[in-house]
Each structure stands twice: as structure tokens, then as C-alpha cells.
C-alpha positions in Angstrom: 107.2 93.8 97.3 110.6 94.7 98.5 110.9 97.0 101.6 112.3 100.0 100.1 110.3 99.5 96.8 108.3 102.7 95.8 105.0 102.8 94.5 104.3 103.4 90.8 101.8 105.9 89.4 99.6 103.3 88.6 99.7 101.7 92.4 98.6 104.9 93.6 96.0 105.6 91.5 94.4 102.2 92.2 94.2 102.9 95.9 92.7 106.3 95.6 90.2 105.0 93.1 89.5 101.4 95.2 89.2 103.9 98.4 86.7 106.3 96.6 84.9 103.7 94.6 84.0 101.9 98.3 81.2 102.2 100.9 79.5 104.8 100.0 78.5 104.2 96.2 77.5 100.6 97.1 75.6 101.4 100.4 74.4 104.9 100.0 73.5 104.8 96.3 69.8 104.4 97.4 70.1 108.1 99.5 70.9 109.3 96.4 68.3 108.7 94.5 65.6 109.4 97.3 67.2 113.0 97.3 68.0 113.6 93.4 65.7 111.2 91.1 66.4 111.2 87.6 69.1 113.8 88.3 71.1 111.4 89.7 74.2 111.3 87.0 73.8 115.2 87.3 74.5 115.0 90.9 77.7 113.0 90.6 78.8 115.1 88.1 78.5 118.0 90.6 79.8 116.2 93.1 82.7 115.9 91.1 83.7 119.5 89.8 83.4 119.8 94.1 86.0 117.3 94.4 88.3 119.2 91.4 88.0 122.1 93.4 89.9 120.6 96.4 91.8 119.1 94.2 93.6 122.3 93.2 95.3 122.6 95.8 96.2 119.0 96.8 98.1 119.1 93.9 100.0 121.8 94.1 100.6 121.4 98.0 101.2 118.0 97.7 103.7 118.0 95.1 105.7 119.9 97.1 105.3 119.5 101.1 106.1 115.6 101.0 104.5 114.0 103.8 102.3 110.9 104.5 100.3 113.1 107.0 98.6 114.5 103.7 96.3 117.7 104.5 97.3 118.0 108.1 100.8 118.6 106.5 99.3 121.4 104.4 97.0 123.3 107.3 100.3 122.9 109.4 102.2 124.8 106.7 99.8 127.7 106.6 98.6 127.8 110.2 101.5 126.6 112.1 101.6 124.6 115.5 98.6 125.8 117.5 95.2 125.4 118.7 93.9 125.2 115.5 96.1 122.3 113.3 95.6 120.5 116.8 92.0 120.9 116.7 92.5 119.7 112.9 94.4 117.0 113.8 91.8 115.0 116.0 89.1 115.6 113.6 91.0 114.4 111.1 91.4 111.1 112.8 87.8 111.3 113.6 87.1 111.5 109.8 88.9 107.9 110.4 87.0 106.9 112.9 83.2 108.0 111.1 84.1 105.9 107.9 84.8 103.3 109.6 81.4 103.0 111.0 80.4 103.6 107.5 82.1 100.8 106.2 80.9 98.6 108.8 77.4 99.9 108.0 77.5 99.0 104.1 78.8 95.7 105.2 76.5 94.3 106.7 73.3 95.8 104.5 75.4 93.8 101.4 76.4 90.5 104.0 73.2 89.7 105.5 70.9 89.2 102.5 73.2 87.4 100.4 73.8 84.8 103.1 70.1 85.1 104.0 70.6 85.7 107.4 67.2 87.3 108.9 67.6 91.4 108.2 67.2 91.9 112.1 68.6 95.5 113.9 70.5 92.3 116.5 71.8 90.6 113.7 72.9 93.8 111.9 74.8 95.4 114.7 76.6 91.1 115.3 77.7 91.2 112.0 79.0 94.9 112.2 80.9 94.0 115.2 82.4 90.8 114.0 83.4 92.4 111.0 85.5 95.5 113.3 86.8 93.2 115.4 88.3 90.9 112.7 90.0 93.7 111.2 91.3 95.6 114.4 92.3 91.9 115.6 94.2 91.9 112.1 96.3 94.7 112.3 98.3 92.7 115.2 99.3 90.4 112.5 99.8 92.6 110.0 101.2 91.6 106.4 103.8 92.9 103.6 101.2 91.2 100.8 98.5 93.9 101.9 99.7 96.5 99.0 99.3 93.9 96.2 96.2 91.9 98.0 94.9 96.0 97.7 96.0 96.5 93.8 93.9 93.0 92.9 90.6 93.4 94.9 90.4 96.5 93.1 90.4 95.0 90.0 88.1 92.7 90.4 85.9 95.7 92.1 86.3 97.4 88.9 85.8 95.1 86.7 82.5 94.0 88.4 81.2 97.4 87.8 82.3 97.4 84.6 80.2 94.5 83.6 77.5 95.8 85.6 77.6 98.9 83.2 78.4 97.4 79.9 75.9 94.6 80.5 73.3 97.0 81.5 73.4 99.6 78.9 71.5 98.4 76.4 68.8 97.6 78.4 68.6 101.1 79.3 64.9 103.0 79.0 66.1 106.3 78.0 62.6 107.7 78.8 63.5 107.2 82.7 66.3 109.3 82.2 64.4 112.9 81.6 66.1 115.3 83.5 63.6 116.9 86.3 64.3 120.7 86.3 61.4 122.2 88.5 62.3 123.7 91.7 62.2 120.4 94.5 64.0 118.1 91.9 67.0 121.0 91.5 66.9 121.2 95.2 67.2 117.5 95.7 70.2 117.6 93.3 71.8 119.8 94.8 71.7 118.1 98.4 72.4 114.3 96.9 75.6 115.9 95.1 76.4 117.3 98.6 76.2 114.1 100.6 77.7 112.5 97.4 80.8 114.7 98.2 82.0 111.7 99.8 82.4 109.6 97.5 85.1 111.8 95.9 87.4 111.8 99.2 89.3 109.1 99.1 91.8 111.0 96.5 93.5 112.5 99.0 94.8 109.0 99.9 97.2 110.1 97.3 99.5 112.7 99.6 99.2 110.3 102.6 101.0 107.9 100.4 103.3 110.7 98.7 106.3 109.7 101.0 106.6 106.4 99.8 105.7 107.2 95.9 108.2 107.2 92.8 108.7 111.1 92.1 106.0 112.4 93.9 106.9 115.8 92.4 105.5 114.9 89.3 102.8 112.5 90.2 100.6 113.5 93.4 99.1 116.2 91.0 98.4 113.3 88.1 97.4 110.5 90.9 94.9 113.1 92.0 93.4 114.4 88.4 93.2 110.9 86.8 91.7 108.9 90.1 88.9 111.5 90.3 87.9 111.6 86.2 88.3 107.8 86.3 85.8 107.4 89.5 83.3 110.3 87.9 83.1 107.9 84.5 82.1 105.2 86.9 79.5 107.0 89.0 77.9 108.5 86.2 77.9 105.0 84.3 76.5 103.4 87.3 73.6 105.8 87.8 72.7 106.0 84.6 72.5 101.8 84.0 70.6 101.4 87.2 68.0 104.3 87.2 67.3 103.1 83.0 66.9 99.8 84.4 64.9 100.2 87.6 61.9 102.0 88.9 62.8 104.7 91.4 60.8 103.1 94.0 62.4 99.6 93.7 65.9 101.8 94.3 64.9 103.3 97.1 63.1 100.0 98.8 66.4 98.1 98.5 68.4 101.0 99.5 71.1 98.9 101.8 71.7 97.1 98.7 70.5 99.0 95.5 73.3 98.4 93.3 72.6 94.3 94.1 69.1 94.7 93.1 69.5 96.4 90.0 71.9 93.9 88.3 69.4 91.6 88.4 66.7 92.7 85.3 69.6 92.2 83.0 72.0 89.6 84.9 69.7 87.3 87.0 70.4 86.3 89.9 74.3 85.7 88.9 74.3 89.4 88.6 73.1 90.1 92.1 75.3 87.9 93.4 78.7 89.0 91.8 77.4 92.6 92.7 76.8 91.7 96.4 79.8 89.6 96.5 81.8 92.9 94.9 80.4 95.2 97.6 81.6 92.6 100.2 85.0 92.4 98.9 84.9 96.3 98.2 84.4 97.4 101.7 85.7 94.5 103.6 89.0 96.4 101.5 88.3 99.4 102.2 87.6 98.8 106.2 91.3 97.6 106.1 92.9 100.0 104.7 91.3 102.2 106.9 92.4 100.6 110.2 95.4 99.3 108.8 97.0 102.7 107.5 95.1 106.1 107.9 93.7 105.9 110.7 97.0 105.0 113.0 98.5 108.1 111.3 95.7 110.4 112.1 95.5 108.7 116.0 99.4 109.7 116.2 98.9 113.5 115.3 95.6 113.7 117.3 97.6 112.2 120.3 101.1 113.2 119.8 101.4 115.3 117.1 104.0 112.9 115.4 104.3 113.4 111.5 105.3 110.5 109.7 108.4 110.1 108.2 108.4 106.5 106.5 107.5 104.9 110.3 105.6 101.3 110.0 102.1 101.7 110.0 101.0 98.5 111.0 102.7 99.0 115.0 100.6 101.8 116.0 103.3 103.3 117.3 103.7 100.8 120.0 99.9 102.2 121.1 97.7 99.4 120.7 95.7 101.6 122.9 94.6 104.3 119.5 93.9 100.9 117.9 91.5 99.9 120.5 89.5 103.4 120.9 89.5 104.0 116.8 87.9 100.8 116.5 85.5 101.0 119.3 84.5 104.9 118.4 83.9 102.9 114.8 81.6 100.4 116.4 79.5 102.8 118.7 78.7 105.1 115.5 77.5 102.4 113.7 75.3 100.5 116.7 73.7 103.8 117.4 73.7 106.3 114.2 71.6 104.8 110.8 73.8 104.5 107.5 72.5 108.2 106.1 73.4 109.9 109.2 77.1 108.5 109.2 77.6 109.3 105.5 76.3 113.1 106.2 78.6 113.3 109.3 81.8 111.8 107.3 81.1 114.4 104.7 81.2 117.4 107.3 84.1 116.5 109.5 86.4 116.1 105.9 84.5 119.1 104.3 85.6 121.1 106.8 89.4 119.9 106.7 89.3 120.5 102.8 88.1 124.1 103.7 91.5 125.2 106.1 93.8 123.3 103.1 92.4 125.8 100.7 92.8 128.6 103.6 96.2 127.3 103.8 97.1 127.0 100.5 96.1 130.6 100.3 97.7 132.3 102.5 100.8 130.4 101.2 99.9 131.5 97.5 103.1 133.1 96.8 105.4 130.0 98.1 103.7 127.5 96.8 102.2 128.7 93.3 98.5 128.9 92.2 96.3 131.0 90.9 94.9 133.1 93.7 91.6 134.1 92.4 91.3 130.1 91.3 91.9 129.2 95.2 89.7 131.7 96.2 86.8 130.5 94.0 87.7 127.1 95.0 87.3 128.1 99.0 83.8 129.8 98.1 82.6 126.8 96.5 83.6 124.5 99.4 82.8 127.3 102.0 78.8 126.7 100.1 78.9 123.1 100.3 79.7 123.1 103.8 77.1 125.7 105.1 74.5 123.7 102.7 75.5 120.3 104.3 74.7 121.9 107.8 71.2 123.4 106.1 70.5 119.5 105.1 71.4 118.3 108.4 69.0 120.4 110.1 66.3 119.9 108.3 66.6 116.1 107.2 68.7 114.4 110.4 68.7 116.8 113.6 70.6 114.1 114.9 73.8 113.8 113.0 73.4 118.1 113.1 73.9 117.9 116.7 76.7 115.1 116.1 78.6 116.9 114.0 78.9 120.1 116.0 79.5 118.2 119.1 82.4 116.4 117.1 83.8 120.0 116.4 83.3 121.3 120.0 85.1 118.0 121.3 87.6 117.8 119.2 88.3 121.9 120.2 88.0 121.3 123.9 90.1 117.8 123.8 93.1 119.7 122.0 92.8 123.4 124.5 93.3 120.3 127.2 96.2 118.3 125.7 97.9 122.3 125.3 97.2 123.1 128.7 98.0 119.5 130.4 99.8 117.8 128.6 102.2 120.5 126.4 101.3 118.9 123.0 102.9 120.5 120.0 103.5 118.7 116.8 107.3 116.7 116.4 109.6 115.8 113.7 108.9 119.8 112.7 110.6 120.0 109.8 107.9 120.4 108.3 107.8 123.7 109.7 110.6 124.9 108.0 110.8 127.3 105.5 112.3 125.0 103.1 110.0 124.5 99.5 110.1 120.6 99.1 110.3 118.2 102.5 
């Protein structure tokens, strides 16, 4: 790929849906079907008109405020440089920071039984830190082939799952599939398409790429819509194959590795080993990206308060000190917080950033476009799913509760310090300005 080679509409929307179909629908599938049952496909489906309501106003922000800091672009529009975007800021590199434990996480519950290593908590947390400190030695190294190396192991991703689904279908026993409608199974679909919730973020990949896209303009706003209907065809198709094929019990025993597990009635062992191999390559991808890209841009505004303006990713800005501390607040969520508890904590720090872009897209209603009473629907339904996160948190995992609000609180105190000490505002502010299209 030449240097100043932009990427294509299809480029785009194979990174957004390689980051969204990652981690989570491989390592957390099990969760899901602990919470929701049979309502499973229901639940994604939920998930997903969640994820078209923040996708409202990605699209029309981010067809028009052109910057590769994505959301923290948008909430700096509306709420200007202060205390607040600051705060933002460091918990949107946090967001960073909690997925990357996730990543490592899914890892190793894929890794260890397909190499038949002994599923010890010691050789779990080995392989989760030899997997971290591959990838943060890596990014030393870096490599212009990571952009196409990207586009292909999403391919094969996809087309793994797509086997996985076609293969599986008409093995299907529709009986399995009777939606549950009484009071605890609508309950537990509502709080599996809640923690699903994450499995839709990765579209907002999409604006933190939107500097370096052809005609942005035009597609963010399709990048956005197609990645998310493509992803909600998979999930669905997924859930459905694997809870027609599997007893709910057998799911939730192999919950590290569900997906694995249930390829294997109609594929044999061939099918749990292109599906484990899959989730390997999928989040081994996914891990990269994540170190390798979004995470030195959200390090740089929670530190400096730089915005990006086409800079090279891969240098850190000449910090390899953000590398270091992203990667080792990576490792020290996974050692010490369970896979469930990560997912539910990654789901509240970027629910809570999707809730101040639809503030912000609000208040800027009449600049930007929009229909106001559509935004303001959109912020009620995200403003729910937040306040019911917290309700699941406390009464399912006190522990990642009291994480998360001690992730706010720190990431509020840390920026009130770096105003007070250190005279941190945000640079290159022309993003500030009143201008319509950076």
C-alpha cells in the first residue's frame, strides 16, 4: 500500500466488522446464553437496534468533524476543552486498555485446549502474558503490510463462520429454538443483549479511521450502517446454528470456548479445530490492532490532549512509556478480573462515551443536522442501557461494579490533576473551530 493511499469503503468496513466480529462473540458467547437461553438471537437483535442508535449520530458527526480521534472529536465539539472531554479522554483510552485484557482473556480460553496445554489459572495468566508482550514488543517493529495482513485475516475469520453457519443449519432442531417469554427468560434477554452491547462497538473504528478514508463525507455514515447489519446477520446466524445444535448446558460448560464446541456435532473434530484456530487468528488480530492503533491515539489525548492529524501511529509519539503502561494496565485486568467481569466493565466505560456523543450531538443539533427528537430517543435508550448495566453489575459481579465506578472516579481525579499541575488542554484545536467540515 502506497503511503498516501486512502482507504476504500470496502477497507473500512472490513476493519469495523473484523474489530466487532472479535473477542467477545468467540469468548463470551457462553455468558450469553447463561443469561438469555433460547432468546439468544433475540438478544443480538437487541443488542443491535442499541448499536443503530449510537449509530445516528456517528454518522452524521462523523461525516462532518473529520478526525481519527473519532468520539472524543465529537464530545470535544459539543463540550469544549474542559474537565469533562478530559475526563472523557482517559476513559476513552481506558476503554483501550479493558479490551485489551479481554482479548488476552479469549486468547488463551481458545489457545490452551487446542494445544492441550493443562487448563491451569498459572498456565492461563503465562499464556495471557506471552501473548501482551509479543504484541506490545511488536509495535517497536511495526509494519506498512499490517492494513492488508488486517483485510485477509478477516476473511478467513468470516469465511470460517460462514461455514460454521451454512454447515450447521440443517442440522438445526428447530424445537430448541422456542422463544422463552415468561418473566426471568425476558429479564435474562434483556441483560445478555446489554453485555452483548459490546459486540457492536467496534463500528466506531470507522471515524478513527475517517482521516485517512476516500470521501469520508459520504462513507463514514455507509461504513457504519453496512458493518453493523453485516455483523447482526452474523450473530444472529451464529446463535441460532449453535443453540439448534447444542444443549444449553453443553454451551455453558465450554463457555471459554463454546463456539469450538459446537462445530463439532456437524463438523467433527476438523470443525472444532478451524473454529479454535479462527478464534486464535481472530483475536490475536484484534489485540493488534488494538495496541498498534487505537490505543496510542487515546494514550496521546489522555496524556496530552494531542488530536491526530494523519501522525504515524506505530511511534507512540516518541512515548514508548503509554505503550508500556497500556499494555501492563491490559495484563493486570486480565491476571486479576474473570473474562465476564472484563466484558461488563468494557461495555460501561464505552457506554458511557456513546452517551456524551449523543449529548453532544444534541446540543449541536442545529450545526450538524439530525432529527432532534430522533437523538433524544436515541440518548434515552442508551441513558437505559447504562443505568441497567450498573443494575447487572450489582447484582451479578459487585466486583467489576466497584471497578467500574472507581475507573470513572480515577479517570475524574487524574484529569482535575493534570488541569491543576500540569495545564493540560487539548492541541492542534482546530477542531474547536467553528468551521462545519475539519
Amino acid at each position: 500500500m502506497k503511503k498516501n493511499k486512502k482507504l476504500s469503503l470496502v477497507e473500512v468496513i472490513a476493519m469495523a466488522v473484523g474489530t466487532m466480529i472479535g473477542a467477545s462473540i468467540f469468548s463470551i458467547f457462553g455468558l450469553g446464553v447463561k443469561l438469555a437461553g433460547v432468546n439468544l438471537p433475540w438478544a443480538f437483535l437487541l443488542s443491535g437496534v442499541y448499536a443503530m442508535a449510537v449509530a445516528y449520530s456517528y454518522a452524521i458527526l462523523g461525516r462532518q468533524i473529520i478526525s481519527d480521534a473519532g468520539p472524543m472529536a465529537f464530545i470535544l465539539k459539543g463540550f469544549g476543552d474542559n474537565i469533562i472531554t478530559g475526563t472523557l479522554s482517559i476513559l476513552y483510552w481506558f476503554s483501550f486498555v479493558v479490551s485489551i485484557a479481554l482479548f488476552a482473556n479469549g486468547f488463551a480460553g481458545y489457545f490452551i485446549p487446542l494445544v492441550h496445554i493443562e487448563p491451569t489459572h498459572l498456565n492461563h495468566a503465562l499464556v495471557m502474558a506471552g501473548l501482551i508482550l509479543f504484541f506490545t514488543s511488536l509495535n517497536f517493529f511495526g509494519s506498512k503490510a499490517v492494513g492488508k495482513a488486517e483485510f485477509w485475516i478477516v476473511l478467513i475469520k468470516l469465511s470460517i463462520l460462514l461455514l460454521f453457519i451454512i454447515a450447521g443449519f440443517k442440522y438445526i432442531q428447530w424445537d430448541r429454538l422456542t422463544p422463552q417469554t415468561d418473566p426471568a427468560h425476558l429479564k435474562g434477554l434483556l441483560n445478555a443483549s446489554i453485555v452483548f452491547f459490546l459486540s457492536y462497538m467496534g463500528f466506531g473504528l470507522v471515524t478513527n479511521v475517517s482521516e485517512n478514508m476516500e470521501n469520508p463525507q459520504r462513507n463514514v455514515p455507509r461504513a457504519i450502517y453496512i458493518s453493523i447489519f453485516i455483523v447482526m446477520l452474523f450473530y444472529i446466524g451464529i446463535s441460532v446454528v449453535t443453540l439448534g445444535n447444542l444443549d444449553l448446558d453443553e454451551i455453558i460448560k465450554a463457555s471459554e470456548n463454546a463456539l469450538a464446541v459446537a462445530a463439532e456435532p456437524f463438523l467433527g473434530h476438523w470443525g472444532y479445530l478451524l473454529v479454535s484456530i479462527g478464534a486464535v487468528i481472530s483475536i490475536s488480530s484484534a489485540l493488534n490492532a488494538t495496541i498498534y492503533g487505537g490505543a496510542n491515539i487515546a494514550f496521546s489525548l489522555a496524556k496530552e490532549g494531542y488530536l491526530p492529524e494523519k501522525f504515524e501511529r506505530k511511534v507512540w509519539f516518541n512515548a514508548p512509556g503509554g505503550l508500556y503502561i497500556t499494555a501492563g494496565l491490559g495484563l493486570f485486568l486480565a491476571l486479576f478480573f474473570n473474562l465476564n467481569a472484563i466484558a461488563v466493565i468494557t461495555t460501561a466505560v464505552t457506554t458511557l462515551i456513546y452517551v456524551f456523543v449523543l449529548i453532544a450531538h444534541y446540543k449541536n443539533i442545529e450545526k450538524y443536522g439530525g432529527k432532534k427528537w430522533i437523538v433524544a430517543m436515541n440518548l434515552g435508550i442508551l441513558s437505559f442501557v447504562f443505568l441497567a448495566l450498573m443494575r447487572y453489575q450489582w447484582q451479578t459481579q459487585r466486583d467489576a461494579f466497584t471497578a467500574s465506578w472507581i475507573i470513572f472516579a480515577g479517570a475524574f481525579i487524574l484529569e482535575v490533576l493534570y488541569r491543576k499541575f500540569f495545564a493540560r488542554n487539548f492541541k492542534k484545536s482546530r477542531i474547536l473551530k467553528n468551521n462545519k467540515t475539519l
